[in-house]
C-alpha positions, 0 to 999 in steps of 0.5 A: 455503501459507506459502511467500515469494517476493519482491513487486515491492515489496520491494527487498532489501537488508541495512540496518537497516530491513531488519533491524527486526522487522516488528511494529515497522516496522507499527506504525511507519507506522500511527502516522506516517500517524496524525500526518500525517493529524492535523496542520493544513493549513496548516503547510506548514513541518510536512509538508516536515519528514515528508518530510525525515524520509522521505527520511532513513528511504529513505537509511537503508534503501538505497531510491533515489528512482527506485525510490519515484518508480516506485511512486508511480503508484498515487497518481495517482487522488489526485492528479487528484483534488486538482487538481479540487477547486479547479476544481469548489470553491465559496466564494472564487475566485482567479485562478492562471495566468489560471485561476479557482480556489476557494480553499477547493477549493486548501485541500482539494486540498493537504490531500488531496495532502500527506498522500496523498503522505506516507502513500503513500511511508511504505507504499512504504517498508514494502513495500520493506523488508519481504517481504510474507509477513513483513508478515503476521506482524508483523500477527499480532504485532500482535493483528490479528483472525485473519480479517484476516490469514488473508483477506490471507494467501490474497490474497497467495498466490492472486494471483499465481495469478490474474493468471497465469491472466488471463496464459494467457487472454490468450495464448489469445484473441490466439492465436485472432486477437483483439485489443481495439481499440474498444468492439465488444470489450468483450462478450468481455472481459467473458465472461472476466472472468466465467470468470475469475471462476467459475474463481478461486471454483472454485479457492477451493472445491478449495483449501478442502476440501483444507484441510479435509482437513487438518485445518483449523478456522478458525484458521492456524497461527502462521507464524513467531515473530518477537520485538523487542527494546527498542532495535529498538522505540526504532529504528523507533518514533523516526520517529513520535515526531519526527512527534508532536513536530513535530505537537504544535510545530504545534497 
C-alpha cells in the first residue's frame, strides 16, 4: 500500500530543496499561494518579483525551465478563461489591436492569470522536488484531517490501476477493429466508461474487505517519520516570508 514509485511529477535530483522535509516545503507553498492570492492586482512590480523568486527557488533545486513549461499545459483552461473575460466583460471598453475590450474584464483576466500562473508553477515545483508519497506525509505532519489523507493516499496508489485498465480496454476495443472517428461513437465510449466504472468500485469493494481482514479500523497507520529542524524551516519558510515582505511594501 505504502510502496513509492516516481510520478511524472517528480524529477529527482539531490539539491536542496529535494533535500528539505516535505512538511516544510507544503507549508511553504500554502503560504506563497496565500500571499500572492492577496496581493492587489494592480502591482505588476509585486508579481514580476514572485516569479523572480520562483525561478531562484527552480535554480536552486536543478528543475530546467522546458520541464515547468511542459507541465504547465494543465493551466490552459485558465488561461482561455482569462483572454474571455475581456471580450464578454461589461463597464468601460478600450480599443486593443483594433479589438473592443472591457477594461474591468483585462483587470479580471490579468488578476486571474497572474496568480494562477504563480500558484500553478510554485505546485510544479513541489511536485518536482518531492515524491508524492512523501507529500503525503508531510500532510500528516502537518495535522491534515486523517480522511483526507487517507482518500489522497488511495487515490495516488489506484490511479495508476486505473488508467491501466482503461490501457488494456482500450487495446481491446481497437483489437476488435474499433476506432472513434465522430460522434456515432461516443455510445460505446460511454459503455466503457460505465464498466470501468463498476470495475474500479468493485475493485474498491475487494481491496476494502482485504483490509478489513487485516485489521483495519479507519485509521492508517503513520507511514513514515519524517522530523525538521529549525534551519530546515528557516530555509523553506524564506520563500514566503520575502513574498510577506513584498506584499506588505505593496499595500
Amino acid at each position: 500500500m505504502g510502496a513509492g514509485h516516481h510520478h511524472q511529477l517528480y524529477r529527482p535530483g539531490d539539491s536542496v530543496v529535494h533535500r528539505l522535509p516535505p512538511q516544510c516545503k507544503l507549508l511553504a507553498v500554502i503560504t506563497f499561494a496565500i500571499v500572492v492570492v492577496a496581493t492587489p492586482r494592480e502591482n505588476f512590480w509585486a508579481f514580476g518579483l514572485y516569479a523572480v523568486m520562483l525561478a531562484v527557488v527552480a535554480g536552486a533545486a536543478r528543475v530546467p525551465p522546458a520541464f515547468v513549461l511542459r507541465r504547465m499545459v494543465i493551466e490552459l483552461p485558465f488561461v482561455l478563461f482569462a483572454f474571455l473575460i475581456p471580450v464578454i466583460g461589461l463597464g468601460e471598453r478600450t480599443s486593443v489591436l483594433g479589438l473592443s475590450l472591457s477594461v474591468p474584464g483585462l483587470w479580471a483576466g490579468w488578476n486571474i492569470l497572474a496568480k494562477a500562473t504563480l500558484g500553478v508553477v510554485a505546485s510544479i515545483l513541489l511536485a518536482a522536488t518531492t515524491e508524492p508519497r512523501v507529500i503525503l506525509v508531510g500532510a500528516q505532519r502537518l495535522r491534515v484531517p486523517t480522511l483526507l489523507v487517507q482518500i489522497a493516499t488511495f487515490m495516488l496508489r489506484y490511479l495508476d490501476v486505473i488508467v491501466d485498465e482503461m490501457r488494456r480496454m482500450r487495446i481491446a476495443r481497437e483489437s476488435r477493429g474499433f476506432e472513434a472517428r465522430n460522434f456515432r461513437h461516443i455510445p460505446v465510449i460511454a459503455r466503457s466508461a460505465g464498466a470501468l466504472f463498476i470495475r474500479s468500485y468493485e475493485r474498491g469493494e475487494r481491496v476494502h474487505l482485504a483490509m478489513l481482514s487485516r485489521g483495519y479500523a479507519g485509521r492508517m497507520p503513520i507511514m513514515q517519520e519524517i522530523s525538521a529542524s529549525v534551519g530546515q524551516w528557516a530555509i523553506a519558510l524564506a520563500l514566503p516570508a520575502v513574498a510577506l515582505a513584498v506584499l506588505g511594501l505593496s499595500l
